[in-house]
Every structure is written in structure tokens, then in C-alpha cells.
N, C-alpha and C positions, 0 to 999 in steps of 0.2 A: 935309153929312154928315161928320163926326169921320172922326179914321185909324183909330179901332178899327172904325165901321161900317162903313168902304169896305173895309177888313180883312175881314170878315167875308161880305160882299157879292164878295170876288173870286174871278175861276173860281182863280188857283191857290189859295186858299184852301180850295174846294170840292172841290178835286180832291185838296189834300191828304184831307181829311177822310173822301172816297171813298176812299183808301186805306189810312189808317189802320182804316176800319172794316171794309173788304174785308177785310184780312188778319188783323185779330181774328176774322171771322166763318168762314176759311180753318183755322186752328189749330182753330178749336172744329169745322170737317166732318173732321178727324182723329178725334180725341175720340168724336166722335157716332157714323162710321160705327165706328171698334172695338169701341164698347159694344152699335151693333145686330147684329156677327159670335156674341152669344152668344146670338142667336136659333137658330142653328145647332151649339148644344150637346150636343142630343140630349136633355136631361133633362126634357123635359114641360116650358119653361120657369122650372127654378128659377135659372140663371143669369142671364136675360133681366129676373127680376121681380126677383130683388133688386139689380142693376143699376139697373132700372128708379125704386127705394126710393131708393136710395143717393143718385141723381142727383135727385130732386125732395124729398130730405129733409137732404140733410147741409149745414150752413149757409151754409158755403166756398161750396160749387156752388152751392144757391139765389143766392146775389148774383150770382156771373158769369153764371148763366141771365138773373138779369133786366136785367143787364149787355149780354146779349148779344141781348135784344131792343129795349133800346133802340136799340143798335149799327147794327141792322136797320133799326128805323124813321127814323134818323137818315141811314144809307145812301139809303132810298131816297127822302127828302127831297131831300139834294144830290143825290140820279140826277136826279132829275126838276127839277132847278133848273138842270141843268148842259145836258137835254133843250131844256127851253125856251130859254135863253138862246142853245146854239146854232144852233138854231133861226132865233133872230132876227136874229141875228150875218148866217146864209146859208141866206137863206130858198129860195133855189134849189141846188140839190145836182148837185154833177157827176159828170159821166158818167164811174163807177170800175166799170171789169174785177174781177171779185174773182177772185182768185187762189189761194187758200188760206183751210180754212176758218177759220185766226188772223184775215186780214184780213175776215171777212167775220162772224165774232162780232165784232170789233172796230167795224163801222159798223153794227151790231144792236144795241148793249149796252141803246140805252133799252128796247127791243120784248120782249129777253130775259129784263129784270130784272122787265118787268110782269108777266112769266109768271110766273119765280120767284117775286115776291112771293104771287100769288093762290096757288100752288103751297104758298107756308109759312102762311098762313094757316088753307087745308083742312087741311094737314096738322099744324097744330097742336090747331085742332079737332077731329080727330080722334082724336086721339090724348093729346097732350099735356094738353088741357081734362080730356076725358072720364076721363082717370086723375086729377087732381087733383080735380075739382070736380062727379064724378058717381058715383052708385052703379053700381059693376060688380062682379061676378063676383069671388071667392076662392079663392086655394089654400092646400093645408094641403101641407106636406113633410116627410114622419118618413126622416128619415133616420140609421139605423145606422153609426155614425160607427166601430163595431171591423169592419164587413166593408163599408161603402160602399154596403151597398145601401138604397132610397129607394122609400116607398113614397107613392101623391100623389091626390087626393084634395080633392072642392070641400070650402071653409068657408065655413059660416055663422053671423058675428060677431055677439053677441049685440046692440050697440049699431052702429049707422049711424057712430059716430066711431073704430071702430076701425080702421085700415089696416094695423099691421105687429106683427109680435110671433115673438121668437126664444125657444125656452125647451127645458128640458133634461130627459128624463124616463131616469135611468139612462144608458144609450151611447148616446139616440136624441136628435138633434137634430131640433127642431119648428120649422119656420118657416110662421108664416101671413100671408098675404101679397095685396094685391089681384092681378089674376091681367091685367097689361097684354098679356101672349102670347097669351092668347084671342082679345082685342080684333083684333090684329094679324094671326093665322091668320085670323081671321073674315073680316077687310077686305079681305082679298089672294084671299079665295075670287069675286071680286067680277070680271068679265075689263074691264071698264070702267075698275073703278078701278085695274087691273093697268097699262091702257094710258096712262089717264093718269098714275099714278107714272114708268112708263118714260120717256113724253114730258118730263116736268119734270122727268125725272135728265139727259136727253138734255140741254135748255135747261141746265143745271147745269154738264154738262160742256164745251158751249161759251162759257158767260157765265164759266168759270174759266178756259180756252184762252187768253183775251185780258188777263183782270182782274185775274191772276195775276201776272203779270210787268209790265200797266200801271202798277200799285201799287208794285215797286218802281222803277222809272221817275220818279215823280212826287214818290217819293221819294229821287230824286237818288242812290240805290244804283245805279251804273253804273260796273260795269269789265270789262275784256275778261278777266280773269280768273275771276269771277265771274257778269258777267249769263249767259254757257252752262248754266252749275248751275244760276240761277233757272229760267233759260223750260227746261231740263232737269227741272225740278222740277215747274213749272207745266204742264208738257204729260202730262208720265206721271201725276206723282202726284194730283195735281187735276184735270187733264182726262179721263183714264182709269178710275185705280185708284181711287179714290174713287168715281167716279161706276158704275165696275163694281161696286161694293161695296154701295150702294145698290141697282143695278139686282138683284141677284141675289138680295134677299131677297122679292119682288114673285114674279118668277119661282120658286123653289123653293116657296113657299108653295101655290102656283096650280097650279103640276105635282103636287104633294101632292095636293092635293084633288081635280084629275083622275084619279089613278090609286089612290083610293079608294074 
């Protein structure tokens, strides 16, 4: 075997790789849960849907989307390469007290990520497919741009290829628009797939708890002045606040519908 193959075959190799794509895949659940807070706009979804526009049409973002799923697939190749090998390495496992739940997403991470994964999978199907590459539901938005007010309203585009269109009639801005905040109220009416979102934000927030601060570890960012900010960072802001962030749209959605 060559230095580049055994290169490429070694765990710190895999491990770097595990963390360079953790932490690409980490910037982009910023990104992703601020863009879903404007589901909570209050406007019928016209914040949510041209959001929604912006991020599966503007061409920038198209490449790091699909950047960011190779990312993913790449991630959990070396998850699962780094499972098996350890595996082999000690194929008997010792008897560990777990003490905190850091150390205990930390000797989970393969079990955790399997979830995650099926978890990004439905959830891309669901949502992410079904806006790009299926007929759904339209909105139209006239909105009075001299006093703000907005009036909303389904469309229906005369051809199957149409998705977006901004136009100006006098002070009234018209946006029509596929309508991805339907889809999303709809799914969350659902108490099943309520539970299972929650459950795979939970898996989120502890596969972040440990994978956060192992990434920079592995990447040799280590100082006493610094690693406190990381695993500070990695505990609030990805193991919590994000995954709160996520949890809350699930919930708010489903309390709606119940008390309608």
C-alpha cells in the first residue's frame, strides 16, 4: 500500500475528516435554525417562503447546499469506518461508569449519528425534496408597501414550471410564491411526527454535546485559554440553543392546532 493510501486509511486521518466536516455541518445548524425563526413571523408565511426561495435558488447557496451534503455523506462514511475499526481494534469494551452526559454522548457517537442520519434523510424528504421537486400549494402576497399592509391569498400558476415571481402593480408589491409553510404547519399537526422531531433534536443535542469540542481536539486547537470558550460554546450554543431552536418549532406548530 503507497503513503498516500495508508494516509488515507489512517484513524487520524479519519478523524481529522470527522471534524472538519462536523464543523462545516455545525456553522451551517446556525444558518439553518435562524432562517427556520422566521417561521414565527407572524405573516402567513411570507417571511419563511421567500427564505425558503432564496436558499434553494440563489446560486452561492445552491453549491454550499450541495456542498453540504456531500459533507454529510462523507461524515458518515468515516463515522462508520472509524465504528468498525474500533470495533476491531477492542472488540470487548470495558466496564465505564458514565458520569456525565458529555461522557456518555461521547461513547454513543456511532448509535447517535445512525439516528441523526435516518433523522436527515426524512427530513429532507420531507420537506426539502417535496419543495424542490414536487407540486405543491401557492401563495400570492400583495402587499401595500405606502402603509404595510398585506393581503395573502392561494395561487394558481398558470404552467407547472413556475415557482417564484416578484412584481409591482402601483405601491403594491406581489409576491407569488410556492407556499413551503403550509407543508411545514401541516407536518407538525401530526403528534407522532411531533415526537419524533423532538427525539432527533434531542439525538442532535447530545451528538453536538461531545462532537463539538472533539473536532477542535483533533484538530490540535488546544489551549487553556481558549478550549473553556470552545466546550463553552459547544455546550450552550449547539448543545442547547440550537437544539432549542429546532425543538420549538415542532412544538408551537402543534399547540396551534390544538387550540384551534
Amino acid at each position: 500500500m503507497s503513503d498516500f493510501l495508508r494516509t488515507l486509511n489512517s484513524s487520524l486521518f479519519k478523524k481529522l475528516m470527522m471534524a472538519l466536516t462536523g464543523t462545516f455541518m455545525c456553522t451551517y445548524l446556525i444558518v439553518h435554525v435562524s432562517g427556520n425563526m422566521t417561521l414565527f413571523a407572524g405573516d402567513e408565511g411570507y417571511s419563511f417562503n421567500t427564505y425558503a426561495h432564496f436558499m434553494t435558488h440563489f446560486p452561492p447557496v445552491e453549491v454550499i447546499a450541495y456542498l453540504l451534503y456531500l459533507t454529510i455523506i462523507v461524515h458518515a462514511i468515516y463515522a462508520l469506518a472509524l465504528t468498525i475499526q474500533n470495533r476491531r481494534a477492542r472488540p470487548v469494551r470495558y466496564a465505564v461508569v458514565s458520569r456525565s452526559p458529555a461522557s456518555w454522548s461521547s461513547r454513543n457517537m456511532g448509535f447517535l449519528g445512525s439516528i441523526l442520519f435516518v433523522f436527515i434523510v426524512i427530513h429532507m424528504a420531507d420537506f426539502w425534496y417535496r419543495y424542490k421537486y414536487t407540486e405543491i400549494a401557492f401563495r400570492e402576497y400583495r402587499t401595500d408597501l405606502l402603509t404595510g399592509k398585506r393581503q395573502v391569498s392561494e395561487y394558481h400558476p398558470a404552467t407547472h414550471k413556475f415557482e417564484y415571481a416578484v412584481t409591482m402593480e402601483g405601491n403594491t408589491e406581489i409576491v407569488r410564491t410556492k407556499d413551503l409553510y403550509i407543508i411545514v404547519a401541516e407536518s407538525f399537526k401530526s403528534l407522532w411526527y411531533v415526537i419524533f422531531y423532538l427525539v432527533s433534536v434531542t439525538v442532535v443535542s447530545f451528538h453536538l454535546l461531545h462532537g463539538f469540542q472533539s473536532a477542535f481536539q483533533t484538530m490540535g486547537w488546544r489551549h487553556k485559554k481558549y478550549t473553556p470558550i470552545v466546550k463553552f460554546t459547544g455546550t450552550w450554543l449547539f448543545a442547547v440553543i440550537i437544539p432549542l431552536g429546532f425543538a420549538s418549532m415542532p412544538l408551537v406548530f402543534y399547540l396551534k392546532h390544538l387550540l384551534q
